[in-house]
Every structure is written in C-alpha cells, then in structure tokens.
PQR file with spaces between the fields and no chain letter, atoms N, CA, C, O and H, PARSE charges and radii, in Angstrom:
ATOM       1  N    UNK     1      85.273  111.933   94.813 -0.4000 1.5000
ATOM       2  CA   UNK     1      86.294  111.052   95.323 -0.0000 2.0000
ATOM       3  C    UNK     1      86.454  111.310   96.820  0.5500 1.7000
ATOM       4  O    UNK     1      86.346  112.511   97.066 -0.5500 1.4000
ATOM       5  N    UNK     2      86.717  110.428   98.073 -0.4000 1.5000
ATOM       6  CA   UNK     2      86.797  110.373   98.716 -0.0000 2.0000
ATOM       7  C    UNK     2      88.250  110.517   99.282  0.5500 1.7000
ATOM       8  O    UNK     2      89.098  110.173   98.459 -0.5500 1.4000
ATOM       9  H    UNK     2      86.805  109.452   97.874  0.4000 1.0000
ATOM      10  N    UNK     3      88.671  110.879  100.311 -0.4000 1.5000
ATOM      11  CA   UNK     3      89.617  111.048  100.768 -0.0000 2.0000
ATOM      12  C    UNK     3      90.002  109.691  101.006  0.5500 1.7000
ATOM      13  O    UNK     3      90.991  109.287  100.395 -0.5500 1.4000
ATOM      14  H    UNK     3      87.982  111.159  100.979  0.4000 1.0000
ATOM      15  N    UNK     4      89.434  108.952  101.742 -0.4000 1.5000
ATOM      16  CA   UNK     4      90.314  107.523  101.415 -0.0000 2.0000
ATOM      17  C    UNK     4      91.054  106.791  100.185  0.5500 1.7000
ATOM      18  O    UNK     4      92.098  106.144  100.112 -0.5500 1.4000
ATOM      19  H    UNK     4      88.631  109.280  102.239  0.4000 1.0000
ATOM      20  N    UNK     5      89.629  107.335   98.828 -0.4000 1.5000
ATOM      21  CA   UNK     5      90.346  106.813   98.025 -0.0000 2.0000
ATOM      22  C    UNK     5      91.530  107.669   97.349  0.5500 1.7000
ATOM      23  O    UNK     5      92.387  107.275   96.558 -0.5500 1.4000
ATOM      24  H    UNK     5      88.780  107.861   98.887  0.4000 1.0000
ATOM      25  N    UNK     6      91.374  108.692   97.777 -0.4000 1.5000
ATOM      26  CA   UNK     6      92.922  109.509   97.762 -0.0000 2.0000
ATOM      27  C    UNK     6      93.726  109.424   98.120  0.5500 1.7000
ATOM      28  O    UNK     6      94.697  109.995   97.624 -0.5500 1.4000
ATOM      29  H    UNK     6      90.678  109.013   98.419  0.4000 1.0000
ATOM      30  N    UNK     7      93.809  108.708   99.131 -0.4000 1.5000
ATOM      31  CA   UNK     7      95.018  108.229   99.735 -0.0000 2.0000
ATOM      32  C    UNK     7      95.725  106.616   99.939  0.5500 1.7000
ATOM      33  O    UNK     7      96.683  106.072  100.489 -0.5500 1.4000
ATOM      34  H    UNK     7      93.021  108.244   99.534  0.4000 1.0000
ATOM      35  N    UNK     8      94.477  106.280   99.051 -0.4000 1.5000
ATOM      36  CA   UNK     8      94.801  104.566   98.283 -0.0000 2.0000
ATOM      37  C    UNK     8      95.965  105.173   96.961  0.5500 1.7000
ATOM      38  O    UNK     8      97.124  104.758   96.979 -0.5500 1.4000
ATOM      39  H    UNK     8      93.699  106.722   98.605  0.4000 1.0000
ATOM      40  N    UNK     9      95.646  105.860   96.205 -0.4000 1.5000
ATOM      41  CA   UNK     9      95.979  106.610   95.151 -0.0000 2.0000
ATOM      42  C    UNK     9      97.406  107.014   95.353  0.5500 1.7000
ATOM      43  O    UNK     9      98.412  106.775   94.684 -0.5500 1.4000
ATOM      44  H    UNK     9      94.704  106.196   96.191  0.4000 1.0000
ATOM      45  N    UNK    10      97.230  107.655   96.401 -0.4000 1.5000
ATOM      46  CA   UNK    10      98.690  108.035   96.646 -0.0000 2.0000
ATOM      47  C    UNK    10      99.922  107.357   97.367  0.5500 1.7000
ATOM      48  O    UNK    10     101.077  107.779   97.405 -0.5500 1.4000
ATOM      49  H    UNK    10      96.413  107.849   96.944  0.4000 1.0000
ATOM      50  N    UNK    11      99.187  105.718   98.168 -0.4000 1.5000
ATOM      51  CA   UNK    11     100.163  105.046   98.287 -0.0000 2.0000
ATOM      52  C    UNK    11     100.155  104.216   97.476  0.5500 1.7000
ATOM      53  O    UNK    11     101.128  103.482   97.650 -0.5500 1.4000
ATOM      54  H    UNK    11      98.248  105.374   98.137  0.4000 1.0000
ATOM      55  N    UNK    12      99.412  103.842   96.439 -0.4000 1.5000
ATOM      56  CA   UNK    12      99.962  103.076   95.515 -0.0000 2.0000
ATOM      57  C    UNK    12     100.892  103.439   94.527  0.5500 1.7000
ATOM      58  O    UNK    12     101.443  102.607   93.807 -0.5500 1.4000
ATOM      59  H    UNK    12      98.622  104.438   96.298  0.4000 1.0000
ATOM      60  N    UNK    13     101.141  104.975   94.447 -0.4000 1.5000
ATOM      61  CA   UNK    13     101.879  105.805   93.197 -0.0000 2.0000
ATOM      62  C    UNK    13     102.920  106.720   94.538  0.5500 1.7000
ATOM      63  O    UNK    13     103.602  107.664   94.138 -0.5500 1.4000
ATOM      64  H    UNK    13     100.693  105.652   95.032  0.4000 1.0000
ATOM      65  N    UNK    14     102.945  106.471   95.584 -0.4000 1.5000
ATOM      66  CA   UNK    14     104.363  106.964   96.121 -0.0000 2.0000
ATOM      67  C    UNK    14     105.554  107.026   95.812  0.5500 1.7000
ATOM      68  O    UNK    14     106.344  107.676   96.497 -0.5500 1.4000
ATOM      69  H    UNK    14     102.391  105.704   95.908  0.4000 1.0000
ATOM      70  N    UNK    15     105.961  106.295   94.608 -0.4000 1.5000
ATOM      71  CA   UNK    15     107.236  105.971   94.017 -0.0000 2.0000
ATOM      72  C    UNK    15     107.525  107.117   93.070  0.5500 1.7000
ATOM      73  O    UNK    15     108.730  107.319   92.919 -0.5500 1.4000
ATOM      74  H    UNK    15     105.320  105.768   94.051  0.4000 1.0000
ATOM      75  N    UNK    16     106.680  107.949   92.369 -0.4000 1.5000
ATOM      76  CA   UNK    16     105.880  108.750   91.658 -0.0000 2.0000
ATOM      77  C    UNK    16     106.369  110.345   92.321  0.5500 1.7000
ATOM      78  O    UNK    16     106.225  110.574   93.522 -0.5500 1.4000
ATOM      79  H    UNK    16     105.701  107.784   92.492  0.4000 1.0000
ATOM      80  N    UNK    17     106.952  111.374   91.369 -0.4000 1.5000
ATOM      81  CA   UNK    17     107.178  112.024   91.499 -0.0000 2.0000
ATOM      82  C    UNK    17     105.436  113.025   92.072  0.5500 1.7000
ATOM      83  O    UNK    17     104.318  112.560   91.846 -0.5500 1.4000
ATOM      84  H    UNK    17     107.068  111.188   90.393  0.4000 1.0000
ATOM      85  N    UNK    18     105.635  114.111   92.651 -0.4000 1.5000
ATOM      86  CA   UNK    18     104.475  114.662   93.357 -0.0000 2.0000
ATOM      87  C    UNK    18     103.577  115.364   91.900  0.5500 1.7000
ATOM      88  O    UNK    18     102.475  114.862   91.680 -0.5500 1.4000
ATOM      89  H    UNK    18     106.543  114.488   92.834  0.4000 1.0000
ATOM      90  N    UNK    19     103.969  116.278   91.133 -0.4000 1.5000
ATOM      91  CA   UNK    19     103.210  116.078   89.881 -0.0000 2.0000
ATOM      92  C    UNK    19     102.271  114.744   89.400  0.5500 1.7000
ATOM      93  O    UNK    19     101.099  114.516   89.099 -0.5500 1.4000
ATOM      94  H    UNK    19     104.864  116.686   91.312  0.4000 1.0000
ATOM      95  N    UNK    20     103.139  114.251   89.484 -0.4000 1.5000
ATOM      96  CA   UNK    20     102.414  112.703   88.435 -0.0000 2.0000
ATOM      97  C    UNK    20     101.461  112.417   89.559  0.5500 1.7000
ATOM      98  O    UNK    20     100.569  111.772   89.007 -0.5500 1.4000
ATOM      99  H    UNK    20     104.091  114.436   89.728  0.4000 1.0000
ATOM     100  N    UNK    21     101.128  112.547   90.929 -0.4000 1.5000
ATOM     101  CA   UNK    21     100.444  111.584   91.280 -0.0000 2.0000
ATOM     102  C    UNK    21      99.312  113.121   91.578  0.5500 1.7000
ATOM     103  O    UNK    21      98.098  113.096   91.778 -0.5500 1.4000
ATOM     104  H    UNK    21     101.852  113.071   91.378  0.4000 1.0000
ATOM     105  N    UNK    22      99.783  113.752   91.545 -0.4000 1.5000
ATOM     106  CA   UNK    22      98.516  115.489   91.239 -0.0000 2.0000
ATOM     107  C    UNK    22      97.890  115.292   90.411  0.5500 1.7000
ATOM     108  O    UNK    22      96.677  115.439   90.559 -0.5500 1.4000
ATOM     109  H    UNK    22     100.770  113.773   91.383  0.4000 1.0000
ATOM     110  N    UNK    23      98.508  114.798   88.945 -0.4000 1.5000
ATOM     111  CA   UNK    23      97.433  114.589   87.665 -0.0000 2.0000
ATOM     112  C    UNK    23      96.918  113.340   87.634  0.5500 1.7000
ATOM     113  O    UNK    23      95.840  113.029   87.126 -0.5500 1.4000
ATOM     114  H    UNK    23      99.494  114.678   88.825  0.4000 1.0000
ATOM     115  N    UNK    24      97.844  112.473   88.290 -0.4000 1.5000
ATOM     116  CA   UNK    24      96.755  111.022   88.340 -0.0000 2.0000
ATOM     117  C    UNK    24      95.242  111.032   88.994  0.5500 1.7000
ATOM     118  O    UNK    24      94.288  110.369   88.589 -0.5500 1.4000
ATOM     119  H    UNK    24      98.719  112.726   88.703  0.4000 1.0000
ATOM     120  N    UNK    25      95.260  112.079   90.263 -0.4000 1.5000
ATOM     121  CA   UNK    25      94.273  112.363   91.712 -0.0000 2.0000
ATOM     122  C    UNK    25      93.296  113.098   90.635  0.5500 1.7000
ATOM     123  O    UNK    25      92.188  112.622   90.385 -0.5500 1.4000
ATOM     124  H    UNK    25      96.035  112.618   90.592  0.4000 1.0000
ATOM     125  N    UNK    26      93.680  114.054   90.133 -0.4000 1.5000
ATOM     126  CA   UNK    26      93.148  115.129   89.187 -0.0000 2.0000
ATOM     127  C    UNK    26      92.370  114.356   87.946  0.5500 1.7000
ATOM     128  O    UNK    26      91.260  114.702   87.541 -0.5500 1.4000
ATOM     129  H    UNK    26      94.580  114.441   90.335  0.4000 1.0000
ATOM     130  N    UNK    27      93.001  113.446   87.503 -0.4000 1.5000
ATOM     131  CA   UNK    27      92.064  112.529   86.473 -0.0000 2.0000
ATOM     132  C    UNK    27      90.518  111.595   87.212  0.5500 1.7000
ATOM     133  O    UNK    27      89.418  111.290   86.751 -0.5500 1.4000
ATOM     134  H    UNK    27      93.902  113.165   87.831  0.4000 1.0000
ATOM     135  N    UNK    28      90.934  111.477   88.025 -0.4000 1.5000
ATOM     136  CA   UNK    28      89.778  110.508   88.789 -0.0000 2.0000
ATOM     137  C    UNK    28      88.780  111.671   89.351  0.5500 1.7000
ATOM     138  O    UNK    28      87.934  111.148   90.077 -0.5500 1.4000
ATOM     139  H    UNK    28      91.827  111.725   88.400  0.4000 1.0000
ATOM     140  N    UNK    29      88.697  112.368   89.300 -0.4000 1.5000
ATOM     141  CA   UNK    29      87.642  113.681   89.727 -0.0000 2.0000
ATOM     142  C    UNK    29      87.105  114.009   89.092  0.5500 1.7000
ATOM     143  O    UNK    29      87.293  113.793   87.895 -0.5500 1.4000
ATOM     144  H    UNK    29      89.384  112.793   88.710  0.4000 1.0000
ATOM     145  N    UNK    30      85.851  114.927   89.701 -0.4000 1.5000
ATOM     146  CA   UNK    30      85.285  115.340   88.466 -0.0000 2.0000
ATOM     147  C    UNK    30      85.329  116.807   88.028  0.5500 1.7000
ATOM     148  O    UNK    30      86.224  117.427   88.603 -0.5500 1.4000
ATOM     149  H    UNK    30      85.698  115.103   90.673  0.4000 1.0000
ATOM     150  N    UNK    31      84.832  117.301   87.438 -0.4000 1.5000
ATOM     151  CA   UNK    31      85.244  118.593   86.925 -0.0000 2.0000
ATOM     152  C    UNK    31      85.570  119.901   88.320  0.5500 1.7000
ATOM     153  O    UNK    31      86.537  120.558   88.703 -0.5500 1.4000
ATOM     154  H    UNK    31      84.105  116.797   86.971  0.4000 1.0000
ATOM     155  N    UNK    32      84.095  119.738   88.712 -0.4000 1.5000
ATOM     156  CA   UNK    32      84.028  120.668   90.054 -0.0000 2.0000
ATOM     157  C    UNK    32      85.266  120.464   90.740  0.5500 1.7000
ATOM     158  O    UNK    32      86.201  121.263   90.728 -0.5500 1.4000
ATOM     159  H    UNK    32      83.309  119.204   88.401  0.4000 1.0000
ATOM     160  N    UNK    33      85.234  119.063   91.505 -0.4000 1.5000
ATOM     161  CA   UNK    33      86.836  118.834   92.512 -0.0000 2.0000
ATOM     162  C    UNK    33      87.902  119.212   91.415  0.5500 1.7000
ATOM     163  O    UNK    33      88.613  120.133   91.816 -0.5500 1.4000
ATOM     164  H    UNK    33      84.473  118.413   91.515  0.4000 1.0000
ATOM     165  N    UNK    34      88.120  118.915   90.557 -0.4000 1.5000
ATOM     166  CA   UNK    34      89.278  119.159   89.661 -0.0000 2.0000
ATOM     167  C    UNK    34      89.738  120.792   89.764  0.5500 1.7000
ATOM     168  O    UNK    34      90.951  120.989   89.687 -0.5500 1.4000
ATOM     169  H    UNK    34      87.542  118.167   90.231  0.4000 1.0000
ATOM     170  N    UNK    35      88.849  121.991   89.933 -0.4000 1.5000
ATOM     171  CA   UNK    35      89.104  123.156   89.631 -0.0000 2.0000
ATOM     172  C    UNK    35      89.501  123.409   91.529  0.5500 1.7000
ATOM     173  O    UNK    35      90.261  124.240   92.026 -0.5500 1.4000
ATOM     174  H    UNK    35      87.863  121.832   89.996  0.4000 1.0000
ATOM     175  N    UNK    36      88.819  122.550   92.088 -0.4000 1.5000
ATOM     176  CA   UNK    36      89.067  123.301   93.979 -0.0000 2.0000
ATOM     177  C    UNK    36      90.401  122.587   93.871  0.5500 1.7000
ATOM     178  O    UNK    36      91.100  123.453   94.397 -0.5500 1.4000
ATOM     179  H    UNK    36      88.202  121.875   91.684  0.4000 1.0000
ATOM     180  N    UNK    37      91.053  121.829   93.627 -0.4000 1.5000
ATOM     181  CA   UNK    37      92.338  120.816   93.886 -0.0000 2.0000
ATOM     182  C    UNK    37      93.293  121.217   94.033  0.5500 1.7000
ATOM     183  O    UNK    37      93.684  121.644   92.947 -0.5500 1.4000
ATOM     184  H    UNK    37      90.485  121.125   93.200  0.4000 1.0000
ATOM     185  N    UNK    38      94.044  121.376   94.822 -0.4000 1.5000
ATOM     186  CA   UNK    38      95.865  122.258   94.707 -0.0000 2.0000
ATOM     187  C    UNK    38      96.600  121.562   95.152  0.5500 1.7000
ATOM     188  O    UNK    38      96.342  120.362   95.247 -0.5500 1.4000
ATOM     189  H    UNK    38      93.727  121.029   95.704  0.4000 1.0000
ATOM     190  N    UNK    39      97.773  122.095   95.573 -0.4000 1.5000
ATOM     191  CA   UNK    39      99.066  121.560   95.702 -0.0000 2.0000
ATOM     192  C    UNK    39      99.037  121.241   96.868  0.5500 1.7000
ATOM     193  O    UNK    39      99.741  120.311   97.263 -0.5500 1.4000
ATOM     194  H    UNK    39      97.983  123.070   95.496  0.4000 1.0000
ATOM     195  N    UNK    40      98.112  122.019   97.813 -0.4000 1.5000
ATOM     196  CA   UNK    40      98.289  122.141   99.667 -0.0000 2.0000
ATOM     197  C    UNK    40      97.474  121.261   99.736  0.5500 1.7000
ATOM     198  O    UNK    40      97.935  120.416  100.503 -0.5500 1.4000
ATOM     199  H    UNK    40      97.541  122.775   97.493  0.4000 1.0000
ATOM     200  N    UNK    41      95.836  120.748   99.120 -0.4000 1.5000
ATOM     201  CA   UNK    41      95.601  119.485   99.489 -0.0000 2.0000
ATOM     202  C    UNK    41      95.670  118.431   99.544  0.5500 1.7000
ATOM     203  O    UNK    41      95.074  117.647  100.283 -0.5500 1.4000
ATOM     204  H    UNK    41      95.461  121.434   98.497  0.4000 1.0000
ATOM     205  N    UNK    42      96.890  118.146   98.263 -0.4000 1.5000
ATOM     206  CA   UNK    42      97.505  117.173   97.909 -0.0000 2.0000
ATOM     207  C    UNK    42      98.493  117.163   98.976  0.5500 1.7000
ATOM     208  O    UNK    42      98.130  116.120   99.519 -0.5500 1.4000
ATOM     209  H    UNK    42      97.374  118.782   97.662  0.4000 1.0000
ATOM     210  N    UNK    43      99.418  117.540   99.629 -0.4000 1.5000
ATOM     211  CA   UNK    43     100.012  117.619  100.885 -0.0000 2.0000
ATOM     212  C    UNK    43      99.709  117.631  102.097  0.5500 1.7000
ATOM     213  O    UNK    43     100.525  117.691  103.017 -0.5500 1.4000
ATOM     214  H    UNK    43      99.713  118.387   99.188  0.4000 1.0000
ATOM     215  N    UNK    44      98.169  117.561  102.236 -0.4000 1.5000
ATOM     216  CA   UNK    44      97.569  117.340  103.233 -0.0000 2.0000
ATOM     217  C    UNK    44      96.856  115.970  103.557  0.5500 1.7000
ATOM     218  O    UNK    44      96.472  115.444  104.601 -0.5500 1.4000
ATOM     219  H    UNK    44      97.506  117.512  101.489  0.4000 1.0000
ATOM     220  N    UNK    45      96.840  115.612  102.222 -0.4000 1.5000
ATOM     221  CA   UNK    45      96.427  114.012  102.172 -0.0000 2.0000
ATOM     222  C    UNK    45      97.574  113.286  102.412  0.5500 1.7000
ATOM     223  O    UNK    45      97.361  112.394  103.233 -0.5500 1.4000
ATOM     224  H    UNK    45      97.153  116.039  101.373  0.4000 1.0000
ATOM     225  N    UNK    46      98.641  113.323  102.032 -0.4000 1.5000
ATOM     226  CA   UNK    46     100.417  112.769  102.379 -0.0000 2.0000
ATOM     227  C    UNK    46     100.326  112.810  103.620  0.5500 1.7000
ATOM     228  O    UNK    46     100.595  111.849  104.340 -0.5500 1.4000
ATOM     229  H    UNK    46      98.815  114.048  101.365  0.4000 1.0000
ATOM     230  N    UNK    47      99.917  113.977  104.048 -0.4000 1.5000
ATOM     231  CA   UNK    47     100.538  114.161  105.802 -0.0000 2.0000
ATOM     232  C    UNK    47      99.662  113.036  106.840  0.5500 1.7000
ATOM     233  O    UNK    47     100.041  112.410  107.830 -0.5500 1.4000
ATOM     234  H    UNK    47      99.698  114.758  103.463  0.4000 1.0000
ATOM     235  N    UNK    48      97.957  113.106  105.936 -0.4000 1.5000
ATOM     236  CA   UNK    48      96.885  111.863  106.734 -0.0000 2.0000
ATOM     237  C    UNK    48      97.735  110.784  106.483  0.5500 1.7000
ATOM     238  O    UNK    48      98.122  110.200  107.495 -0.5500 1.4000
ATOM     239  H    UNK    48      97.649  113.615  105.132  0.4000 1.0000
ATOM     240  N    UNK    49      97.979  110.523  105.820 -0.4000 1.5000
ATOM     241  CA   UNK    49      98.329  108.916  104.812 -0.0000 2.0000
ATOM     242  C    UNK    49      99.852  109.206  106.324  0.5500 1.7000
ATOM     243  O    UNK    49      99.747  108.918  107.516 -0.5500 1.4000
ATOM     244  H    UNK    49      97.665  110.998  104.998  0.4000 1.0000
ATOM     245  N    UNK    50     100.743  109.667  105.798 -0.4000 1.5000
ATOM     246  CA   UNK    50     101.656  109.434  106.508 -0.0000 2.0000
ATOM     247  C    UNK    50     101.282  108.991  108.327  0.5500 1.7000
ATOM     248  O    UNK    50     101.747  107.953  108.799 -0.5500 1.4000
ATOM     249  H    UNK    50     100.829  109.900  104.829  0.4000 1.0000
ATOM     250  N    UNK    51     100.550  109.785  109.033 -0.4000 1.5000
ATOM     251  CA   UNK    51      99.764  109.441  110.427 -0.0000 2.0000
ATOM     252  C    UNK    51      99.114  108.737  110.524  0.5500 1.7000
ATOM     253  O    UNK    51      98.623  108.316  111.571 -0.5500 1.4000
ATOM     254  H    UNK    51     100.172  110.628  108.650  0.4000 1.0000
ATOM     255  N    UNK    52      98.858  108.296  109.122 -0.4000 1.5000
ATOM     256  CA   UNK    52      97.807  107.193  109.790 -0.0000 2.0000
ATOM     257  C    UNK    52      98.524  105.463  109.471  0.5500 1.7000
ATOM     258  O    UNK    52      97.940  104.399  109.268 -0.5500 1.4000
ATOM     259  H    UNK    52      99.257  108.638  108.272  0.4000 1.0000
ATOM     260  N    UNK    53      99.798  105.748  109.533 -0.4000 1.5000
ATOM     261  CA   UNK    53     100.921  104.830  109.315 -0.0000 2.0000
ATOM     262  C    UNK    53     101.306  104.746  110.131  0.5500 1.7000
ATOM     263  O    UNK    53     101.288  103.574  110.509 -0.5500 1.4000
ATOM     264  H    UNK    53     100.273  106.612  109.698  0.4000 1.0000
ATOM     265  N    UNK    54     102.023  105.821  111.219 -0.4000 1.5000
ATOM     266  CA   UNK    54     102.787  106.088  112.082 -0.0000 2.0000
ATOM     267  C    UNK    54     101.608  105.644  113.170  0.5500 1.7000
ATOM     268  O    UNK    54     102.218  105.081  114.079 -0.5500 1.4000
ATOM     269  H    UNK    54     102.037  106.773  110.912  0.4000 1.0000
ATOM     270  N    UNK    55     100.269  105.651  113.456 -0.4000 1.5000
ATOM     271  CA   UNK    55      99.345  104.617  113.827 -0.0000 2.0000
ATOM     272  C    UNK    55      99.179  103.914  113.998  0.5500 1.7000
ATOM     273  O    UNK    55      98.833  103.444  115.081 -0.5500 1.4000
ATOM     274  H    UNK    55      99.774  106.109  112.718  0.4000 1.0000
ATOM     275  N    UNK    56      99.381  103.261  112.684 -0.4000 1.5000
ATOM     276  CA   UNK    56      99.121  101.488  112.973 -0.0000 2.0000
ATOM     277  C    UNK    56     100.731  100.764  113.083  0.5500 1.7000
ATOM     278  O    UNK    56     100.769   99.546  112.908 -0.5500 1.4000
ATOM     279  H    UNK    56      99.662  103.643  111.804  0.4000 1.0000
ATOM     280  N    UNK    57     101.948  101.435  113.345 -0.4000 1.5000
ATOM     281  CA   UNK    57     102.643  101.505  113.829 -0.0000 2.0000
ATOM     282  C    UNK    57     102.977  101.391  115.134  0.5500 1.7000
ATOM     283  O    UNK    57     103.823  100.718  115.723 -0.5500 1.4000
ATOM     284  H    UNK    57     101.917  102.425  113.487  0.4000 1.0000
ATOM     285  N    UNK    58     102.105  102.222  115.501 -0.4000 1.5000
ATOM     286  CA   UNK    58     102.308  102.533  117.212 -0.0000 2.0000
ATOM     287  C    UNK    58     101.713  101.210  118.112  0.5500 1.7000
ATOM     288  O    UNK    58     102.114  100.701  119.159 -0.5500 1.4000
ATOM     289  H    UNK    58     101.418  102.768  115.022  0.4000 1.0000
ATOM     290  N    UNK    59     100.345  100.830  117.038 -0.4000 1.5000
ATOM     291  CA   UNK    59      99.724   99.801  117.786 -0.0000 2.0000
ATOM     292  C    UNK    59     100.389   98.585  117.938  0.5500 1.7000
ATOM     293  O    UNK    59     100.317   97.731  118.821 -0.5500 1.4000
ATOM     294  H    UNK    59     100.019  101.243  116.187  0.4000 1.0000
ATOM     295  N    UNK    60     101.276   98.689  116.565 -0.4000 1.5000
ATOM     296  CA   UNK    60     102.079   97.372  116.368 -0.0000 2.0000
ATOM     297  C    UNK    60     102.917   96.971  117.195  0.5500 1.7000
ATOM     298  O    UNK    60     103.213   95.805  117.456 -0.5500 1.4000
ATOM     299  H    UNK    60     101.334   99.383  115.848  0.4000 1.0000
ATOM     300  N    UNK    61     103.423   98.154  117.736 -0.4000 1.5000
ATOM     301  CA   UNK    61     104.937   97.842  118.272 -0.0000 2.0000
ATOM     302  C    UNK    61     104.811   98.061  119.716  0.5500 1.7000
ATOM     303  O    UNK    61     105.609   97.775  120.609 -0.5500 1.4000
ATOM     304  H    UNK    61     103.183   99.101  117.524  0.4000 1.0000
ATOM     305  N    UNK    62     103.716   98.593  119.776 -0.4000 1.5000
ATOM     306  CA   UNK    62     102.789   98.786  121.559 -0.0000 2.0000
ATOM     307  C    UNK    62     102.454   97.366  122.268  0.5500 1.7000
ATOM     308  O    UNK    62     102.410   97.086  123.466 -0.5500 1.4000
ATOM     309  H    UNK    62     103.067   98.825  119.050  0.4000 1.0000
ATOM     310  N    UNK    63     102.180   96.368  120.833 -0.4000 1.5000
ATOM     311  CA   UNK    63     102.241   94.899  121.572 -0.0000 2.0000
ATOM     312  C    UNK    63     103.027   94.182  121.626  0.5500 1.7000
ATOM     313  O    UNK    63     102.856   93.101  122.189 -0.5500 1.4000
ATOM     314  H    UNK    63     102.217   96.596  119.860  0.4000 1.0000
ATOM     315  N    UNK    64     104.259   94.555  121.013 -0.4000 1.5000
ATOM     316  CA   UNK    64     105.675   94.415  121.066 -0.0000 2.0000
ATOM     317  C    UNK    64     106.407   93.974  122.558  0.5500 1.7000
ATOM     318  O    UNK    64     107.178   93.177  123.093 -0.5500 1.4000
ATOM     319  H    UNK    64     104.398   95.433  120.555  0.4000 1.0000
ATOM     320  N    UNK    65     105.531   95.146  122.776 -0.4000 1.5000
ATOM     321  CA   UNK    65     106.789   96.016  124.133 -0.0000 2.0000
ATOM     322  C    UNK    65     106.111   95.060  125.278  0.5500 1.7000
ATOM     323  O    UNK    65     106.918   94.455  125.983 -0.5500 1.4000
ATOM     324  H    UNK    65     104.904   95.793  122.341  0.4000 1.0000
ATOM     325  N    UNK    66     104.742   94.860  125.538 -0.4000 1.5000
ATOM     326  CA   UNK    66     104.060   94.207  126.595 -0.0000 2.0000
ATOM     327  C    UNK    66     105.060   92.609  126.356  0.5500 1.7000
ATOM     328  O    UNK    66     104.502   91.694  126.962 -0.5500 1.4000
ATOM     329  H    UNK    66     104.086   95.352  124.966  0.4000 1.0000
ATOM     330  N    UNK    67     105.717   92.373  125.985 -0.4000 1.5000
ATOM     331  CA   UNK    67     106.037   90.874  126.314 -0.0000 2.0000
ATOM     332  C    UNK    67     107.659   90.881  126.316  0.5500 1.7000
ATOM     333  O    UNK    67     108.443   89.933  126.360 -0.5500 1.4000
ATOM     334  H    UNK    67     106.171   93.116  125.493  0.4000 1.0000
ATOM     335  N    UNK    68     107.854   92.069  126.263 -0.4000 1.5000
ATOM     336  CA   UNK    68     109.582   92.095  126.412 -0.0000 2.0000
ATOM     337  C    UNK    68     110.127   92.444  127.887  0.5500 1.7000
ATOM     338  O    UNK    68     109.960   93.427  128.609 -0.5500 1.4000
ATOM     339  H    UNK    68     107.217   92.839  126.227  0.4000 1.0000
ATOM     340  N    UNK    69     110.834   91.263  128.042 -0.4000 1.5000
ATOM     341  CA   UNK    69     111.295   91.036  129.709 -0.0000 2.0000
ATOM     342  C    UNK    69     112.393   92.099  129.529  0.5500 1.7000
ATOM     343  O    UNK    69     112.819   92.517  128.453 -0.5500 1.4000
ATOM     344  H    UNK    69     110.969   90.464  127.456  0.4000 1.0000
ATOM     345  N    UNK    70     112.901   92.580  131.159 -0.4000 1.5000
ATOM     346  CA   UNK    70     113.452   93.451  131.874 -0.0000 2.0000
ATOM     347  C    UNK    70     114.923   92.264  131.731  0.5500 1.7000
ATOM     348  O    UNK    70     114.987   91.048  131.914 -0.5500 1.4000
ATOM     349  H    UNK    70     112.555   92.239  132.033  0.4000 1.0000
ATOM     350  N    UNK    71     115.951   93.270  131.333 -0.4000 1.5000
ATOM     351  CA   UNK    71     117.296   92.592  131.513 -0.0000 2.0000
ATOM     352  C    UNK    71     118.064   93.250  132.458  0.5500 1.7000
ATOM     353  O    UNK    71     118.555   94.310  132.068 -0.5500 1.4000
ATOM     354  H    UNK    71     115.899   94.258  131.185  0.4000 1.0000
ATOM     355  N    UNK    72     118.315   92.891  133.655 -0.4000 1.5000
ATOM     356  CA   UNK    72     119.413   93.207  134.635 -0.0000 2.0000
ATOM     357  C    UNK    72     120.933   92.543  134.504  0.5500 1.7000
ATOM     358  O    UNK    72     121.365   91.561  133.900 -0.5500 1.4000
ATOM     359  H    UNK    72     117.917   92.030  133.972  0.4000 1.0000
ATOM     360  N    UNK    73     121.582   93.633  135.432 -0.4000 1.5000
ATOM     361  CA   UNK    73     122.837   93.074  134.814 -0.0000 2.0000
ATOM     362  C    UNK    73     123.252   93.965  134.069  0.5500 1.7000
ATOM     363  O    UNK    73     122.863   94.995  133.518 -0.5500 1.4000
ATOM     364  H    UNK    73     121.230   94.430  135.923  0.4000 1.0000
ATOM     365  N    UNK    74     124.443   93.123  134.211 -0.4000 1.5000
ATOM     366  CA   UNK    74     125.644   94.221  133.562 -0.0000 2.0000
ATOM     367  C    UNK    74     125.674   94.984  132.087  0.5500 1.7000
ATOM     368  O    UNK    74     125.916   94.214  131.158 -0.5500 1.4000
ATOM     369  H    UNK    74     124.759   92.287  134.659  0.4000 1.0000
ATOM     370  N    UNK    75     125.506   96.108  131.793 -0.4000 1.5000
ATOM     371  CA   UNK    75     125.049   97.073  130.937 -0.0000 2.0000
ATOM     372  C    UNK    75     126.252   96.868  129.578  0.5500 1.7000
ATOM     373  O    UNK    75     127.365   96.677  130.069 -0.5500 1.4000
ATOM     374  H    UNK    75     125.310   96.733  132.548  0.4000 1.0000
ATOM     375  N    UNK    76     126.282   96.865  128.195 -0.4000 1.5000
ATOM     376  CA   UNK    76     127.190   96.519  127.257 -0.0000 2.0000
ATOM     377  C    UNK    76     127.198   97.607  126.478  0.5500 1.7000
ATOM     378  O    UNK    76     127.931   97.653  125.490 -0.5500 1.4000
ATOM     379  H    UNK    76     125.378   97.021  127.796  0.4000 1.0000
C-alpha cells in the first residue's frame, strides 16, 4: 500500500475514531506491512494528510489576496 493510498483511507474514515481507521489501514496490507505498522506511523500519515491541506490551502487563498484592493480611510 502506498502512502497515498493511506491517506485516501484516512480522509475518507476521519470521522472514525483513531483505532478503527488503524484496523481499517491494517486490513488493506499485507502481512509483512501489517507486522512493521504502529501507532507513530499512523500519525505520521495524519500529520502528511493534514500539510498537505494546509497546502492547497495556501495556494488557494494566495490567489485570493492578489485581487484584494487596499482600503484607506477611516479604520472601524
């Protein structure tokens, strides 16, 4: 399994207590990955998934900002 699709996995089951989506990740593997798998890489895939949000975020709102005029004048 790929780390991408690990982290398809885990935003589709974010609603999902952190167990449930450990044994969901843990079912789609295969034996070998199943025994290396822990708790810290499962939290390390959250943390990609989470940055790589806060990413396409940044880009979003980066083209935001290029078209928003300067307001002078009296401050409210």
């Amino acid at each position: 399994m790929t780390k991408e699709e690990a982290i398809e996995i885990i935003r589709e089951n974010q609603h999902k207590p952190l167990n449930e989506i450990k044994r969901i990740l843990k079912r789609k593997m295969s034996m070998k990955e199943r025994t290396k798998f822990t708790s810290e890489h499962l939290f390390q895939l959250i943390a990609e998934m989470n940055q790589k949000q806060e990413d396409e975020e940044k880009v979003f709102h980066k083209g935001k900002t290029k078209n928003a005029r300067k307001i002078e004048g009296e401050e409210r």
